[in-house]
BAKOL-675316 format. One record per residue: x, y, z of N, C-alpha, C in turn; residue number from 1. Coordinates in nm, 2 decimals, padded with zeros to 4 digits, always signed. Layout:
BAKOL-675316
NODE X Y Z X Y Z X Y Z NUM
...
end
This chain:
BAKOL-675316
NODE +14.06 +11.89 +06.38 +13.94 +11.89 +06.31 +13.83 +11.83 +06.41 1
NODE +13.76 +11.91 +06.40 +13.58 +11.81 +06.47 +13.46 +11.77 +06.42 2
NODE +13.43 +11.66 +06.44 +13.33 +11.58 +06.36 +13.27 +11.55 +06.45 3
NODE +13.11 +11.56 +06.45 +13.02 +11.54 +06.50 +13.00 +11.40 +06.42 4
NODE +12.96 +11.31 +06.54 +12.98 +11.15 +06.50 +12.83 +11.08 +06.56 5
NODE +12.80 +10.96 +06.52 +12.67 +10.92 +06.57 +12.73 +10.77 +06.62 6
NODE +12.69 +10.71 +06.73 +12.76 +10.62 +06.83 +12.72 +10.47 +06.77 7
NODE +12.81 +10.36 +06.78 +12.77 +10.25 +06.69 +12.79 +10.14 +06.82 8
NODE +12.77 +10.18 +06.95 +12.77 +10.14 +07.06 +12.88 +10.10 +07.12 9
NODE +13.02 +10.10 +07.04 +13.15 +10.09 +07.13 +13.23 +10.20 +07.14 10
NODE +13.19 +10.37 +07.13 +13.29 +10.41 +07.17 +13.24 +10.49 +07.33 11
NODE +13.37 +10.51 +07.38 +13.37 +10.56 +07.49 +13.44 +10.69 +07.53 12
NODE +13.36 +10.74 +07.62 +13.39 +10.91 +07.63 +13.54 +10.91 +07.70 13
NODE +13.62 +11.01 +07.64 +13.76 +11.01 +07.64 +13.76 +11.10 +07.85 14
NODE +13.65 +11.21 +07.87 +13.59 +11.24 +08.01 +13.57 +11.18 +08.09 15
NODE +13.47 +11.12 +08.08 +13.40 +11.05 +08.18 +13.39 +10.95 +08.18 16
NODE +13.42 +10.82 +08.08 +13.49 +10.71 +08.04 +13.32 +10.63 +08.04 17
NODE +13.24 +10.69 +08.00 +13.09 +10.59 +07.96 +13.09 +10.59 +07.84 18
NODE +13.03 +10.44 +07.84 +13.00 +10.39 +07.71 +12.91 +10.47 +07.61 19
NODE +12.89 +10.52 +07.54 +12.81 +10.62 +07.44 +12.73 +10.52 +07.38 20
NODE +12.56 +10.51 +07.40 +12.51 +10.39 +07.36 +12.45 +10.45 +07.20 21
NODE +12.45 +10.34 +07.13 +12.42 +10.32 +06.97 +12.33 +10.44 +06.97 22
NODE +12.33 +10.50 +06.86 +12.25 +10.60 +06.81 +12.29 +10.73 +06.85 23
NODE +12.35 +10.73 +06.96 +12.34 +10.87 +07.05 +12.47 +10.96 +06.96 24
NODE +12.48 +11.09 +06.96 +12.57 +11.18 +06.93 +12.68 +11.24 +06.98 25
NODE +12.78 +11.22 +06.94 +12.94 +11.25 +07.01 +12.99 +11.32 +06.94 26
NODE +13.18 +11.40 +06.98 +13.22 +11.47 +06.89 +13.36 +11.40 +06.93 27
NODE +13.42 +11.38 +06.76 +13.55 +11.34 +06.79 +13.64 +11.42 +06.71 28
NODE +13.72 +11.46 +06.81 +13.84 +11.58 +06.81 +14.00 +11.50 +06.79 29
NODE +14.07 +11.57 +06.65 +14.22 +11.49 +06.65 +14.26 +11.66 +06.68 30
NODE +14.34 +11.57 +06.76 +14.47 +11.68 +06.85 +14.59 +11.76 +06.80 31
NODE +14.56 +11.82 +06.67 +14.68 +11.81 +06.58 +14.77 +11.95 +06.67 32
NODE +14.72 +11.99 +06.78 +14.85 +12.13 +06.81 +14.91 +12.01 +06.95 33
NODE +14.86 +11.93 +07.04 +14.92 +11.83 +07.17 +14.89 +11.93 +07.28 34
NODE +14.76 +12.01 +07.25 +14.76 +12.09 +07.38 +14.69 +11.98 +07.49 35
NODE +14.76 +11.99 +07.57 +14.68 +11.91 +07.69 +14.70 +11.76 +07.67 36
NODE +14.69 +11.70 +07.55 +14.70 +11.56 +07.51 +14.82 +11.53 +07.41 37
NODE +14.86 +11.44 +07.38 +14.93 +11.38 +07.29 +14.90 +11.40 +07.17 38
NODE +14.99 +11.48 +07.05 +14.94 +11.56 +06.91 +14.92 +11.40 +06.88 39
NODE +14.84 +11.46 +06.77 +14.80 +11.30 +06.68 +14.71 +11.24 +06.73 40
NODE +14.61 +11.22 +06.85 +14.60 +11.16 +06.90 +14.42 +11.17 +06.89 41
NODE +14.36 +11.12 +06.91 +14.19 +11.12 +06.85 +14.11 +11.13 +07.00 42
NODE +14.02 +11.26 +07.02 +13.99 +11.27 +07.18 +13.80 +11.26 +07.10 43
NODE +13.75 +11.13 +07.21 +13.59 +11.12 +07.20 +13.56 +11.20 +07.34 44
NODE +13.43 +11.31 +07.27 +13.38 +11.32 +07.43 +13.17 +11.33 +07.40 45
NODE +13.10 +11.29 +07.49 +12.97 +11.25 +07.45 +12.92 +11.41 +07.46 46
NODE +12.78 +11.39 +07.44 +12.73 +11.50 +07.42 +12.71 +11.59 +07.57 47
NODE +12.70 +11.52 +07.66 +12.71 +11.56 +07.78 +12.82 +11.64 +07.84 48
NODE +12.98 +11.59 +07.81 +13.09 +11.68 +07.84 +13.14 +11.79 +07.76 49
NODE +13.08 +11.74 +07.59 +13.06 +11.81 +07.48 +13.02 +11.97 +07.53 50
NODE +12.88 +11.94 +07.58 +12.82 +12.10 +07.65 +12.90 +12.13 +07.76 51
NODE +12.95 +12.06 +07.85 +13.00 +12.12 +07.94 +13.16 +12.18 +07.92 52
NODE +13.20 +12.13 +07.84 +13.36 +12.20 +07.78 +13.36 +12.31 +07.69 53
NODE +13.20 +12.36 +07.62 +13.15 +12.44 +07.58 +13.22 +12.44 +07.41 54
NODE +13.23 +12.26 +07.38 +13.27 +12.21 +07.25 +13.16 +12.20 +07.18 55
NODE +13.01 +12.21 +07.22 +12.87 +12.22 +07.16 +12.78 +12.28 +07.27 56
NODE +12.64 +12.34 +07.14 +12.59 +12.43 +07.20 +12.45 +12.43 +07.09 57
NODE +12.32 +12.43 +07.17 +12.20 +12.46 +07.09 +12.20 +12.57 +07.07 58
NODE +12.14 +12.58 +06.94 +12.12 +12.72 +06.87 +11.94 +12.74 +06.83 59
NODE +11.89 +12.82 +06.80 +11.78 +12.88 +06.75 +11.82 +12.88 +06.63 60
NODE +11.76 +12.76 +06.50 +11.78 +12.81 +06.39 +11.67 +12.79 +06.30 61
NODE +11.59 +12.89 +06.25 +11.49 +12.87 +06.15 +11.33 +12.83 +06.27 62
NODE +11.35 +12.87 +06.37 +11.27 +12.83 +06.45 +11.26 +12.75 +06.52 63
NODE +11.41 +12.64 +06.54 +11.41 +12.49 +06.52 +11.51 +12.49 +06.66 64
NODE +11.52 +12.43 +06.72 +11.66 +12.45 +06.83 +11.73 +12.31 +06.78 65
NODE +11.84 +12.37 +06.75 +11.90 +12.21 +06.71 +12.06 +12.28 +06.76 66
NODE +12.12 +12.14 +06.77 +12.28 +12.10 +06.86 +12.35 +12.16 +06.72 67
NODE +12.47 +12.21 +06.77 +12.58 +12.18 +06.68 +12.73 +12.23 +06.77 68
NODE +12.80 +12.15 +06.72 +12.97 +12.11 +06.74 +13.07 +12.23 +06.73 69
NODE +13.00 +12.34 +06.65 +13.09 +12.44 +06.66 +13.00 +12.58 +06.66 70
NODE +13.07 +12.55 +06.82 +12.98 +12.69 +06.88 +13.07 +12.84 +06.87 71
NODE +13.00 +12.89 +06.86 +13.02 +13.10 +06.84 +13.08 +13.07 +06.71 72
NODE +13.08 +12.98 +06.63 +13.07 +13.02 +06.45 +12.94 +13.09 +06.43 73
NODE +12.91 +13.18 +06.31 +12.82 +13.20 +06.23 +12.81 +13.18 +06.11 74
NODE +12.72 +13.14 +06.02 +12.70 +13.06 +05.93 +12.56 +13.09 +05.88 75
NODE +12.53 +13.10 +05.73 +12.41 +13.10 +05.69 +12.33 +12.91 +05.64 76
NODE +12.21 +12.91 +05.73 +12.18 +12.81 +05.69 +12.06 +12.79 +05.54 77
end
């Protein structure tokens, strides 16, 4: 499951291992198939490696460009 999460200044990117400062937007992923990582296991990554693993992605919506967590879904907003 993935949840787009908002940072309460201790967690830290499971990537690139920086501190995610208060306020900022992260996504936290549980590993329920163990691909790559330990099943069960809860993976943080910031919004930065987020875009780069292509786990998030701006969109054009309503004229608005705004972030979201689950990219090549479509969806009516």
């Amino acid at each position: 499951m993935r949840q787009g999460c908002i940072s309460l200044g201790m967690i830290q990117c499971d990537n690139c291992k920086i501190f995610i400062p208060h306020g900022e937007r992260y996504l936290l992923i549980d590993n329920e198939d163990g691909a790559g990582t330990e099943a069960g296991k809860r993976s943080c990554y910031c919004l930065n490696c987020s875009l780069e693993k292509g786990l998030a992605e701006y969109r054009e919506e309503k004229g608005e460009r705004v972030l979201t967590f689950f990219p090549g879904e479509t969806y009516n907003v």
